[in-house]
N, C-alpha and C positions, 0 to 999 in steps of 0.2 A: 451122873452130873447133878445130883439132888443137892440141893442148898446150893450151892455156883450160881451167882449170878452169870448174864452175858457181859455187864462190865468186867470183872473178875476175868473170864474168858477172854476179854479185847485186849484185856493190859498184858495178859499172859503172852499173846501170839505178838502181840506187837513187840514186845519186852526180846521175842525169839528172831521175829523177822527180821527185825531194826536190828538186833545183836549186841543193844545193849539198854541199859534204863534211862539213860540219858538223853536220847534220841528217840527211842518209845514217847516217852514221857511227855518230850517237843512233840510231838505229831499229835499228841491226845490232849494236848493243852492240860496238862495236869504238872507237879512238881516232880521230879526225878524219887524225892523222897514217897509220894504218897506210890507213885510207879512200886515201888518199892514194899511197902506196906501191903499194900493189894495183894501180891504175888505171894509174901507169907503168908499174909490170911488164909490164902488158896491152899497153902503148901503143909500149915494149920488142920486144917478142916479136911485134908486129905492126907494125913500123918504120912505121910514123904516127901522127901527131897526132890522137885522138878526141877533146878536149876546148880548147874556148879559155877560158882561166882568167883572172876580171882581179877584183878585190877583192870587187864586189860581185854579180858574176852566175857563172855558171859555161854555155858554149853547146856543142854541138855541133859538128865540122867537117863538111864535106859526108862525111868518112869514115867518122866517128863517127855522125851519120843514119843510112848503110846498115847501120852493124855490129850499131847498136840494137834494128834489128828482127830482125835475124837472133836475135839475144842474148834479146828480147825474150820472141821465140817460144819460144825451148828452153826458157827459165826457165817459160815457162806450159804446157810440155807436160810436162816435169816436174813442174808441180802437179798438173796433170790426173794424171800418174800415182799421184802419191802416196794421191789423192784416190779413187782408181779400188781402190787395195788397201786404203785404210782403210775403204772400204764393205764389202770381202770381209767384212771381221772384225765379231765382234758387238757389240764395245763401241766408238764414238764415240771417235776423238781426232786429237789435231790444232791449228789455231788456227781459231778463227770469230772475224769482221773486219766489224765494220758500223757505223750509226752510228746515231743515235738522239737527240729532241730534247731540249734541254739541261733540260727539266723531270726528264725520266728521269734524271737523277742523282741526286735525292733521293729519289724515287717509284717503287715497283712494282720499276722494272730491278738495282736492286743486289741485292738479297733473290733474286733470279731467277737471278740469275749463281751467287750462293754458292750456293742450291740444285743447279743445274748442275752447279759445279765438286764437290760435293759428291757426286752420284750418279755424275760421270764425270771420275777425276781426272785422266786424259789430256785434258781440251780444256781450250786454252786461249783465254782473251778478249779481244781488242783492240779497244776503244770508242771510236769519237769521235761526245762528247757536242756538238750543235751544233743551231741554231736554222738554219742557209742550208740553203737546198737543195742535198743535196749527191747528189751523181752518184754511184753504187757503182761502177759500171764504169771513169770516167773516172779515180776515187780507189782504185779496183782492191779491194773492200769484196765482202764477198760478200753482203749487202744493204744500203739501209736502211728505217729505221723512220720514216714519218714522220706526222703525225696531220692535222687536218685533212679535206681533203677528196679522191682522187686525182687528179691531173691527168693528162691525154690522153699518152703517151708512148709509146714501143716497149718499155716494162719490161714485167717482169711482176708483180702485184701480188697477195700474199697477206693478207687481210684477219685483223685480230688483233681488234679488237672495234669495237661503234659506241658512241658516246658525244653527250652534250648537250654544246653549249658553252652556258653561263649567264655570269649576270654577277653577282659579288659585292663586299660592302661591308665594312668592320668594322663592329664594335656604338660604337666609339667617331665613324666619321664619319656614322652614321646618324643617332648623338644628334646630332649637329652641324647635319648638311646633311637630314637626312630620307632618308627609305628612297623612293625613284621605283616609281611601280606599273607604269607604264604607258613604251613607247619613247620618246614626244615628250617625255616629263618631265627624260630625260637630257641635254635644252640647258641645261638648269640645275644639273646637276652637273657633276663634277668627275671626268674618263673618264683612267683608267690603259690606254694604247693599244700592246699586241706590234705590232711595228712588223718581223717579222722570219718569214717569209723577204719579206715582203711587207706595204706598207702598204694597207689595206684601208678608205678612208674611207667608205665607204658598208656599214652593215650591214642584212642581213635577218633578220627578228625574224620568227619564226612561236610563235602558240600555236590553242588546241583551236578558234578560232571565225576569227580572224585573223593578216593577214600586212601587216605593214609595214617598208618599207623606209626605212632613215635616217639623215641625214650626221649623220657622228660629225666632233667637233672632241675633240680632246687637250686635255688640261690635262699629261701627262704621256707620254715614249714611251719605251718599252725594247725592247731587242733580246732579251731571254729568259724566257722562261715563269717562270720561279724570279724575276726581277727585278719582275713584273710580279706575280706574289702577295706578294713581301716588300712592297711598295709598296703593295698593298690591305691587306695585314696592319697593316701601319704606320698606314696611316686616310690616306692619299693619295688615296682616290678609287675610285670604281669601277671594276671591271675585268673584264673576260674569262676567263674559266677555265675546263679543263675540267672537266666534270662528277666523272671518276674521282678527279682532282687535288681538287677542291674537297671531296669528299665528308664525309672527318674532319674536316675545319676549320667545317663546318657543322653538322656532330655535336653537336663542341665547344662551340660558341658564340664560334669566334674570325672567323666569318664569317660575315653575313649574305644571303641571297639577293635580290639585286635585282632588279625588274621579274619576279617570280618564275612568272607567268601563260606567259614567253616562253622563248623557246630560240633562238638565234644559228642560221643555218642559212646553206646557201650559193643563190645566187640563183636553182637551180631548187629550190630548198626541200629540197633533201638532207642527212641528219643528218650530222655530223663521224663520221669513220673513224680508227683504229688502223692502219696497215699497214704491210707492207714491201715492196719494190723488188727487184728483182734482174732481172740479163740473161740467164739463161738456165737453162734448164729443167732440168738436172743437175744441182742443190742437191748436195751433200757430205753423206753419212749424217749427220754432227755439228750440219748448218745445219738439218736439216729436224726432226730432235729437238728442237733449239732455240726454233726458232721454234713446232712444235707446242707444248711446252711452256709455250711464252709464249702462246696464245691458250687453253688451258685453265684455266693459272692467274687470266687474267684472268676468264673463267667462273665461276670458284671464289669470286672476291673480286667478284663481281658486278657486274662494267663493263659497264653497259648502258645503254641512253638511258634517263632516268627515276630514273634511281638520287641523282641530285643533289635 
């Protein structure tokens, strides 16, 4: 790696991960051209080809494979360093990189951040708000946040709160269609269905005396938590929601509680969870503030099953 810079090495990985110059280029706040420039110079100075370029993809050569992981590594041992002196010190700073589902955009997570950036103006935030399951490791995130229920994997997973999923209505489709007491009554409505990371046609309903299980048919589907309340808001239908999410709009009176005896649960009858993800056990001083942060606040504003 003699003469390589680690910029030279960041444009390079980025250039491979992002999968294209374009996109690289955006992340690095730099021009797609100088993206560009860089990676020859690289390519210069190591007389071969690292990259097969054709309009719409951008590949590796078998040279550019080997030199990747060399590059790869240094670039993540010098996070590790970076990371290693920023815990020395007593104030938090840096970037935290995670993601979170795309209801958190309107909810709970913005107000969290400003606080954050407020108490520690050295850290900075990069979000990606999104409904798929996404990989933190794969996506190189230093976690994510995801709700539901955890699934079996080799992460590690820090629990942020428990919550109900319920099912609500507007006041304008209840006048309409009737308010459903009971789960079998839902063949006769009109079900607003999150379809994301995963479609889930079969739900389990538990309340204080019973548990029923129940194929759900769509009248409607969406890929996001946010599309799937504007759509119950609107009077489209009954829908899914979380407890914490739903809680002011039932306050209000802009929602009403459907089938309200029950609670959505997973098929060993386990309540929905708040959490986040991550591969490894050496959190960055800045991630674990963070994250602390965010399971207390949620405490504070009262996320808890029962709360809807």
């Amino acid at each position: 790696m003699q003469g390589r810079t680690l910029w030279e090495l960041k444009v390079f990985c980025a250039v491979i991960e992002r999968h294209s110059f374009v996109t690289a280029a955006r992340m690095l706040a730099i021009s797609p051209s100088s993206a560009t420039r860089t990676v020859q110079a690289l390519e210069t100075q190591l007389g071969m080809a690292l990259l097969q370029r054709s309009q719409k993809r951008v590949a590796l050569t078998a040279a550019g494979g080997v030199y990747y992981d060399y590059a790869r590594r240094i670039l993540d041992m010098q996070a590790e360093a970076e990371e290693s002196l920023a815990d020395v010190q007593d104030t938090p700073k840096g970037w935290i990189r995670f993601s979170a589902p795309e209801i958190g955009s309107r909810h709970f997570f913005p107000a969290q951040i400003a606080r954050l950036a407020a108490r520690f103006p050295d850290v900075q935030i990069d979000v990606l708000y999104s409904d798929a399951l996404i990989d933190p490791i794969q996506e190189k995130l230093d976690f994510a946040i995801r709700g539901a229920f955890p699934a079996d994997s080799d992460l590690l997973v820090y629990p942020l709160w428990e919550y109900d999923r319920i099912l609500c209505a507007s006041p304008d489709y209840v006048a309409q269609a009737g308010l459903p007491q009971e789960p079998e009554e839902l063949a006769e409505h009109r079900l607003v269905q999150h379809i994301a990371p995963r479609v889930l046609k079969d739900w389990h309903f538990a309340s204080s005396g019973r548990t029923v299980r129940q194929h759900m048919r769509a009248a409607h589907r969406v890929n996001t938590g946010n599309g799937v309340l504007e759509l119950v808001l609107a009077g489209a239908g009954v829908g899914r929601i979380a407890s914490w999410v739903a809680a002011p709009y039932l306050q209000s009176g802009a929602l009403v509680r459907a089938c309200p005896a029950y609670t959505v649960v997973s098929a060993g009858g386990q309540p929905a969870q708040m959490h986040a993800v991550y591969g490894t056990r050496s959190l960055p001083k800045r991630t674990r503030v963070f994250l602390d942060a965010l399971r207390q606040a949620a405490r504070q504003a009262k996320f808890r099953r029962g709360a809807g």
